[in-house]
C-alpha positions as CSV (number, residue, x, y, z in Angstrom):
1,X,9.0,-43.2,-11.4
2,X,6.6,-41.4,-9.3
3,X,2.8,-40.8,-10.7
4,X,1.5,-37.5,-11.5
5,X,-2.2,-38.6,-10.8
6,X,-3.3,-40.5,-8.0
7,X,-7.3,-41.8,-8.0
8,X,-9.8,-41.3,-5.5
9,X,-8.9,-44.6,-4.3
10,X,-5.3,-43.8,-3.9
11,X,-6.1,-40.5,-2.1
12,X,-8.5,-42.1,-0.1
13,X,-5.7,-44.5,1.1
14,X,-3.1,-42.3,1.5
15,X,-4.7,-39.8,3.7
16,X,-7.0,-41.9,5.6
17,X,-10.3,-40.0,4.4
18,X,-12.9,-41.8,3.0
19,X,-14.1,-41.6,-0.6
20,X,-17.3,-40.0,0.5
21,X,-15.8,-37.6,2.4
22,X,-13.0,-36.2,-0.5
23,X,-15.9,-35.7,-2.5
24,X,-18.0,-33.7,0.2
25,X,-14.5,-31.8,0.6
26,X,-14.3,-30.9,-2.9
27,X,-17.2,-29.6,-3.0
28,X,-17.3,-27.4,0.2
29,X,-13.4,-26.2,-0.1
30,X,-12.9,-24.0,-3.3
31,X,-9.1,-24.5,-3.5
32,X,-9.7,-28.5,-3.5
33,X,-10.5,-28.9,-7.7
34,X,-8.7,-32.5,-8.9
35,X,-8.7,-32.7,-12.3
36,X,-11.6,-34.6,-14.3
37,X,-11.3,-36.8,-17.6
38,X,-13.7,-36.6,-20.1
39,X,-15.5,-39.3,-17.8
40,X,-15.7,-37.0,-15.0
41,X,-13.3,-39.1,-13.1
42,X,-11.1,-37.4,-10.2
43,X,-7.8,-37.4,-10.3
44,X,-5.6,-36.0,-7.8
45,X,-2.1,-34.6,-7.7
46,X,0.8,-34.1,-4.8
47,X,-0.9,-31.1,-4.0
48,X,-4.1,-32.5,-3.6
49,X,-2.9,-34.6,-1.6
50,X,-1.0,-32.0,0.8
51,X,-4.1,-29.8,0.5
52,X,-6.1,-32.9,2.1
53,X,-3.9,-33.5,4.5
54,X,-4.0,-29.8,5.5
55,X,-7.6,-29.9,5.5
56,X,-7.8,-33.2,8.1
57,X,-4.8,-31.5,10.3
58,X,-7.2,-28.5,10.6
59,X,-10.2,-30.3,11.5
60,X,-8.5,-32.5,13.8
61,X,-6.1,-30.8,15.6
62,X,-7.0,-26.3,15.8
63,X,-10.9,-27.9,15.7
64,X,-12.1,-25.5,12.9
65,X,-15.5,-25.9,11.0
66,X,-15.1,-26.3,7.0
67,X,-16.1,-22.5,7.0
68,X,-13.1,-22.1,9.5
69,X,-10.8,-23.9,7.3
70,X,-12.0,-22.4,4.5
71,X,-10.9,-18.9,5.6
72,X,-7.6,-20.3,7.2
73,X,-6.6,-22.1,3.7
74,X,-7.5,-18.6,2.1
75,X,-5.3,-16.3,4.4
76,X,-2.5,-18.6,5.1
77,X,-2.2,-21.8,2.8
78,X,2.2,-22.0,3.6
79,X,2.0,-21.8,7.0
80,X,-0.7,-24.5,7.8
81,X,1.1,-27.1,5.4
82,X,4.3,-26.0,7.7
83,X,2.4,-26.9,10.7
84,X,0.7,-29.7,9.4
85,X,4.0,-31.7,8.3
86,X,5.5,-30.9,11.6
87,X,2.7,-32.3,13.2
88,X,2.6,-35.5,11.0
89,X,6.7,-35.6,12.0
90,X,5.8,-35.8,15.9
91,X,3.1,-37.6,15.9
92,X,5.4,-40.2,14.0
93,X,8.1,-39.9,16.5
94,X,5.8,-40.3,19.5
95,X,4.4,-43.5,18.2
96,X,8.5,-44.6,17.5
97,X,9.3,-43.7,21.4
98,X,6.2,-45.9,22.5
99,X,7.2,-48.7,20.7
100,X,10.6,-48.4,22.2
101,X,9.1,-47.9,25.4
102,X,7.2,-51.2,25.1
103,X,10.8,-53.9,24.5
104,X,13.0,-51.9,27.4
């Protein structure tokens, strides 16, 4: 059964951002709002997640500023998470063909 909440912890893991940094994310990128218990704990959701990912994928790879990404999320949300996942794909494979490369 797959969870419908994932904590900061678990986000942090899965994405490779630190704790420190979701936080500062959240604050700075108005379409990234996990939800909050009565404790004011975050809890994030598969599209948090994929919203992160998108986040790190612009900073990393087109080299945009959070104002940057900001403006890109707003204008065109579907076609960066397109992108982003077929990066993610490649990247994967290019790391499977060097570790092939390595036993011939």
């Amino acid at each position: 059964m797959e969870k419908l909440y994932y904590t900061i912890a678990e986000t942090s893991e899965e994405t490779g951002i630190s704790m420190s940094n979701l936080r500062f994310w959240e604050m700075e990128i108005p379409q990234l709002k996990p939800h909050r218990n009565e404790r004011r704990t975050r809890f994030y959701t598969k599209e948090d997640i994929q919203l992160i990912k998108n986040i790190d994928y612009l900073q990393k790879t087109e080299n945009l500023t959070l104002s940057g990404v900001r403006e890109r999320l707003r204008k065109r949300k579907d076609e960066i998470s397109r992108k982003q996942q077929i990066y993610e794909k490649l990247t994967s494979i290019k790391k499977d063909l060097r570790e092939i490369a390595k036993h011939l």
